[in-house]
N, C-alpha and C positions, 0 to 999 in steps of 0.2 A: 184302801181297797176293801172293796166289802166282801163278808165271807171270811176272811183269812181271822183263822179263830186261835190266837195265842192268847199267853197270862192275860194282855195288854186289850185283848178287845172279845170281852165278854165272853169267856177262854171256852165256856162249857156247856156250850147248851145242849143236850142230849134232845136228839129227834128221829125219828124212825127212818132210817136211810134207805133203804130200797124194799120193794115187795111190794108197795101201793098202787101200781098202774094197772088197768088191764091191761095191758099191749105182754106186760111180766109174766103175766100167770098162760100167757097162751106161748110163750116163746118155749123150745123145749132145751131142755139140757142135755149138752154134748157131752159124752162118754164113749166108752169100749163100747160098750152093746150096740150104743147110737150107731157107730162108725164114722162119725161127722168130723172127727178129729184125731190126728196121728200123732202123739205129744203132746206136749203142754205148745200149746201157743202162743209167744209175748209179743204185744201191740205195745209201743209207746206214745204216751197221750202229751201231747205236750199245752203247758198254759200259763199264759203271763204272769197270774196270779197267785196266790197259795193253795196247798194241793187241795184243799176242804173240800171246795164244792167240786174237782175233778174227780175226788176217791169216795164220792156217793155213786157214779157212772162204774170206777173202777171197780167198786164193792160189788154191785149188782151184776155186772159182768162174770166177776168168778163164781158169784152164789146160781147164777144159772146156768154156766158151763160145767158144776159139780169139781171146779177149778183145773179144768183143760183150759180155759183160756184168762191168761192175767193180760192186764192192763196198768202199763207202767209208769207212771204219773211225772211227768218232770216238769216241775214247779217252776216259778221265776226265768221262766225262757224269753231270752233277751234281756235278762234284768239290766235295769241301767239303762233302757230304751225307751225314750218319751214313745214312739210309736211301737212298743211291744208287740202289742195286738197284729197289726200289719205284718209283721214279721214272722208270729206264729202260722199265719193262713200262711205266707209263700213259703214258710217253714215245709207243710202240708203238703203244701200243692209241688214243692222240688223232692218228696218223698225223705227227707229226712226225721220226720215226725211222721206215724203211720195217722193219727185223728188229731186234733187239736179242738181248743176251746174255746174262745173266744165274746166279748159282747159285741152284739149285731151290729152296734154301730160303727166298728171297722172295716166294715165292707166296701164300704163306697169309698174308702182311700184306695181302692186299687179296681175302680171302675165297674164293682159288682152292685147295684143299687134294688137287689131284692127286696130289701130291706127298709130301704128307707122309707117307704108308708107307714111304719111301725115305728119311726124316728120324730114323725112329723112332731113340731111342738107343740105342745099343751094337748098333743090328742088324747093319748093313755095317760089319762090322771087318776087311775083306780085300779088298784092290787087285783080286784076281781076281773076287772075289765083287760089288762094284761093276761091273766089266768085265760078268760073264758077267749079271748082273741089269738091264743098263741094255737091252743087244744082246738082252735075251729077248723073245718076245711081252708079258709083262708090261711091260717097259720102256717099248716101241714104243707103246704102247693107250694110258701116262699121257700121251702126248704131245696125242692126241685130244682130252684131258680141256682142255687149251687151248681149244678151239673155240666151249665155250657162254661162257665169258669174252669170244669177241668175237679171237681169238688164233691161230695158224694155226703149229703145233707143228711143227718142220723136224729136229730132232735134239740128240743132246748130245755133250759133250766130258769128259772126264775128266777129275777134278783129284783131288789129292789128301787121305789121311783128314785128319777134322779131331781133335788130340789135345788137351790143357791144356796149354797152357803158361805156367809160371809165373814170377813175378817177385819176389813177397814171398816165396814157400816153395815147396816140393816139394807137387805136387796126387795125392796116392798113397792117401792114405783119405778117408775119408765126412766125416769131421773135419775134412778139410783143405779142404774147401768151405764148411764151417759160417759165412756171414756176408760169405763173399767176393768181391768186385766181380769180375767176368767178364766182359769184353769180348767181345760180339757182333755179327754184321751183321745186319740184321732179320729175325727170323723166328719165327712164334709157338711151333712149337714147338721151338726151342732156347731160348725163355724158358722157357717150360715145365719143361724138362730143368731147366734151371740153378736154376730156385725149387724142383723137386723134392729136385735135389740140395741144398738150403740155402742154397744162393748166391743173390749179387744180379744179376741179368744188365745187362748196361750196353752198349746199343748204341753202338758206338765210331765216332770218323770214322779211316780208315787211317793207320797211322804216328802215332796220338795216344794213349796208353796210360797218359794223366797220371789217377792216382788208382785205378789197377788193381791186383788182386795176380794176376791171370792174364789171357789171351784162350785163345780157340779157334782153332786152326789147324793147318797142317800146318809140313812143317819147313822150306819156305820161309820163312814165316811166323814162324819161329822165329829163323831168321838173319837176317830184316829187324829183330828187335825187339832183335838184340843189345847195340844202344848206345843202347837205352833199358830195359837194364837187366832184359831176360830172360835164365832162367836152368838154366831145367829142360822136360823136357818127362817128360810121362810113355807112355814107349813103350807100356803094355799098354794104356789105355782111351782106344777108339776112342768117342768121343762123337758122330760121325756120320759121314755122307760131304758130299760136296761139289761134284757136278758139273754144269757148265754147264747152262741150256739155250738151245738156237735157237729163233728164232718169230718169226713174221711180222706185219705189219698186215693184214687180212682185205683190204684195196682194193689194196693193193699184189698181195696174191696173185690176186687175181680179176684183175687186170690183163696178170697173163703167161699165156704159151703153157703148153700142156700141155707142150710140151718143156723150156721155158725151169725150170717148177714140177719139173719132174724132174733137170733141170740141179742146178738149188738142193738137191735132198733128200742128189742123190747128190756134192756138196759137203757137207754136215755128214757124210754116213756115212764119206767120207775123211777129214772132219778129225778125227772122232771115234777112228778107229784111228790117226791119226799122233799125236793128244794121249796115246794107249797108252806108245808109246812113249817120250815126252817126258819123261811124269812119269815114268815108273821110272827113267828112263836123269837126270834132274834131282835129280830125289831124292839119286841115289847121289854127285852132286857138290855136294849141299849137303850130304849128311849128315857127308863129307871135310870142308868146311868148320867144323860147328858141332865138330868134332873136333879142327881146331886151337885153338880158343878153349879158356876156363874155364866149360865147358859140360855139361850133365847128363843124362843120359837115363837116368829113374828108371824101376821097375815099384811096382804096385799089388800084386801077386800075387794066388793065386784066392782067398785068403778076403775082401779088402778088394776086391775088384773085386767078389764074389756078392753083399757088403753094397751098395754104390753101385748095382748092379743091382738088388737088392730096391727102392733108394728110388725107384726111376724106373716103376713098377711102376702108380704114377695115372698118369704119362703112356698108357701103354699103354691105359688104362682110358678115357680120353680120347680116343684116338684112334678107339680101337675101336670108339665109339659110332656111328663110321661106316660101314657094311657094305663099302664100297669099299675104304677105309681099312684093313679089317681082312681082307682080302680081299688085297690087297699085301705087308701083313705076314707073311700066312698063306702067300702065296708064296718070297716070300723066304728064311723060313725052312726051307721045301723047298728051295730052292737052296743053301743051308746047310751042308743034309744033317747031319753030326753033329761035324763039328768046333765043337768051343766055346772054342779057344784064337786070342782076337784076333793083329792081325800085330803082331808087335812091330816093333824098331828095334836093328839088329849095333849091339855093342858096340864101342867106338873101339879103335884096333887103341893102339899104342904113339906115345904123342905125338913129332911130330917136334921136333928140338934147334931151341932158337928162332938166329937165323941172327944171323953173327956180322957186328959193327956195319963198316960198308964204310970206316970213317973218312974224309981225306980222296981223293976219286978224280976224274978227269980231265970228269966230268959236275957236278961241284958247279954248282951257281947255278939259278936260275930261269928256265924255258924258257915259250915260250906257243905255243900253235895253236889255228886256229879252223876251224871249217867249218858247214855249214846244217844242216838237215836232210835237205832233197834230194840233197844229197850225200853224207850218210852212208846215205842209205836207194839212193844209185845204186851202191854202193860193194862193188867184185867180191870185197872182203875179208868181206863180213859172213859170220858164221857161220849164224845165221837171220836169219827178221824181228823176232824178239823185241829184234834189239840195236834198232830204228827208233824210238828216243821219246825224250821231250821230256829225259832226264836223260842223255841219250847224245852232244847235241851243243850247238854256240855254242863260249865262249871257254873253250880248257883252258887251266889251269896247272899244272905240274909243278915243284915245288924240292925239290932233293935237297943235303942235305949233314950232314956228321959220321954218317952212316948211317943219316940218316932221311928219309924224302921226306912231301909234302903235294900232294896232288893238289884241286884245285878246278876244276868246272864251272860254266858262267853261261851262259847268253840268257832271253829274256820272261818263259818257262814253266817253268823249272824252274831250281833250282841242288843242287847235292851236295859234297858232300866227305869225304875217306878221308884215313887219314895212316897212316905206322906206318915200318919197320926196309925200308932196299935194303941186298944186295949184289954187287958185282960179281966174276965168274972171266972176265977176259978180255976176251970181246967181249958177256958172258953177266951182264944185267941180271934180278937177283930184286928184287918188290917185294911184302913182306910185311902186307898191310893189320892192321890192331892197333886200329882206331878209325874212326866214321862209315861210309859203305855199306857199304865193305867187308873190314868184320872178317872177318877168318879166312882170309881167302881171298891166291892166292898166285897173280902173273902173272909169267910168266918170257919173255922177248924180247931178240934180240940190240940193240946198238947200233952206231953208228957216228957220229964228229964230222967233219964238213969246213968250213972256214970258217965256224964259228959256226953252223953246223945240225946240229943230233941229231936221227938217224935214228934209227927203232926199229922193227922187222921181226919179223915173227911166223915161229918156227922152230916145225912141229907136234910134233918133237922133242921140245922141252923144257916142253911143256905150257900153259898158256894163255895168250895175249894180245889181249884184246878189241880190238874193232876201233876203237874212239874213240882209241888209246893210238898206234896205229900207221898211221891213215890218210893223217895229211899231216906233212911234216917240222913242227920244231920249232925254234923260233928264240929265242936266248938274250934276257932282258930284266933280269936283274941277277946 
């Protein structure tokens, strides 16, 4: 799932979460004086996914009610639900979640097909061109399209393209679909696509990938699937986009102030430019990632990409049957203009020498720390909110020795584990992940022992160290 920022997937990327929109700087903040609000307010936001990219929406929300109005994040709604997404909207829409979050292409499981111009295949194959089509009056107007569903459309977030990612083979021609199980989240038409193209589409629950030879995603998506066995992705065929969207329960909305309702809009138009940056600036520290690994970023080229476009060719015919529908499309492709070269994906520079084994060092044995969650989410070291969830805190372990470390997390909700190659220069701890969340990925932090406690301190110097690794000392237990 992309976005969802623990140890295991590129824990820390600091980004400027809310303030960049105009729609933020004209919204006003509700206070005593205002009289806009009696109390504190609490909305709960509900989303299928990790709270990260819902508590950039929530963050901005309190910083411009002066925190009269919080927004209360509950994460993993309907976990364990291959159609998650579907669930959150009717969640919604029967008022038990007052906003929910959702990506767009769950709409049209439950007969809302606003949307689905923005779904179309291969159309949005460029970061900017999702950008500048979401922010247009067309974007703005699908939101409306919310309203006769009973839905009250507040804005969207950006994520990133969705590509093939494979795991039995390389997905680069027409052929290499022909009969193949594809993991998808629900949406008719990425069924669609996927029976157009030959394939069998299999809507998937997250992190389960048992009996696939590909999923759709982006390259978060990719780096989560590495230790189950993904392998490739194909840079040139963008198979869709994938961006959030906000929206309300119609009683909840009737229920606030005019200011409080512009409060809320001009909260998503923030979070909607700080997610801008997020995924680009994210992207570029997973793509370093799947670049340490035995990793692939294959192309199609124009002739096997024109073929796989031809096949998708009744989707378009299907859609079109819509005048609105085709009306989106017809836009879109105005925003286009004439480029017809999808975004690819830079090629991996020159692999780094894998690091030399620490043998025995002054850290050997097995360390433990624990902490809440309220504490790691009070905690002045986070990089963002994305580190706050459920695989970030409880009981850590850390053993290190002959030049390999294993890290293990525990409490109620979650457990993880990584292992792979440390070495030490000095005061100067590398930990090389090789296996579980966090393959590929590489945390660098000084240390320090005093009576049987290991310190571990974050130098911005030497490049990352998430904040679970480094919040509270460490104490030896064998």
């Amino acid at each position: 799932m992309d976005g969802k920022r623990v140890i295991g997937i590129g824990a820390v990327l600091a980004v400027a979460l809310v303030g960049c929109g105009p729609s933020a700087a004209a919204a006003p903040s509700l206070n005593k004086e205002g009289g806009a609000a009696q109390g504190q307010r609490h909305l709960t936001l509900a989303i299928g996914e990790g709270a990260g990219d819902a508590s950039v929406f929530a963050t901005a929300v309190e910083r411009l009610s002066n925190g009269s109005s919080l927004v209360d994040v509950k994460e993993h709604w309907r976990n364990g639900e291959p159609t998650y997404e579907t669930g959150v909207i009717q969640d919604v829409m029967a008022g038990k979640a007052d906003i929910g979050m959702v990506g767009i292409r769950a709409f049209d499981t439950l007969g809302i097909d606003t949307f689905q111009g923005l779904m179309a295949p291969f159309l949005i194959d460029r970061f900017d061109l999702e950008k500048r089509v979401l922010e247009s009056p067309v974007g703005r107007s699908l939101l409306d399209g919310l309203t006769p569903a009973g839905l009250i459309g507040l804005g969207y977030q950006l994520d990133a393209l969705r590509r093939p990612i494979g795991f039995t083979r390389d997905f680069a021609t027409l052929a290499d679909f022909q009969g193949a199980r594809i993991g998808i989240r629900a949406s008719k038409v990425s069924e669609m696509t996927i029976k157009a193209l030959g394939g069998v589409p299999v809507v998937t629950n997250p992190g389960d990938p048992t009996g696939l030879d590909a999923i759709e995603g982006g390259l978060t998506t990719a780096k989560d699937y590495l230790s189950h066995g993904a392998t490739s992705v194909t840079s040139d065929l963008i198979l869709w986009t994938r961006p959030y969207a906000l929206f309300v329960n119609p009683k909840t909305w009737a229920a606030l102030s005019p200011a409080q309702q512009q409060q809320l809009r001009g909260a998503a138009d923030s979070s909607f430019q700080a997610s801008n940056a997020s995924v680009l600036a994210f992207g570029d520290e997973v793509h370093g990632i799947l670049c340490n690994v035995d990793f692939r970023f294959v192309t199609a080229g124009d002739a096997a990409r024109a073929e796989i476009l031809d096949a998708v060719k009744p989707v378009y015919a299907e859609l079109e049957k819509s005048a609105a529908t085709k009306a989106v499309i017809e836009a879109v492709r105005g925003m286009r203009g004439t480029t017809t070269a999808p975004e690819g994906v830079a090629p991996c520079p020159g692999r780094p020498a894998q690091p030399t084994p620490a043998g025995s060092s002054p850290i050997d044995g097995t360390w433990t720390t624990s902490f809440s969650k309220e504490e790691l989410a009070n905690s002045s070291l986070l990089y963002d909110a994305g580190e706050i969830n459920d695989e970030n805190w409880g009981t850590l372990t850390l053993t290190l020795g002959d030049g390999r470390f294993a890290f293990k997390q525990r409490n109620p909700d979650a457990l993880s584990d990584t292992s792979g190659s440390f070495t030490i220069d000095g005061d100067v701890l590398t930990l090389h992940g090789e296996s579980g969340e966090n393959i590929g990925e590489v945390f660098t932090m000084r240390w320090s022992l005093f009576e049987g406690t290991l310190t571990l301190e974050r130098d911005p110097r030497l490049g990352i160290a998430p904040t679970p690794l480094v919040i509270k000392p460490w104490t030896k237990s064998g």
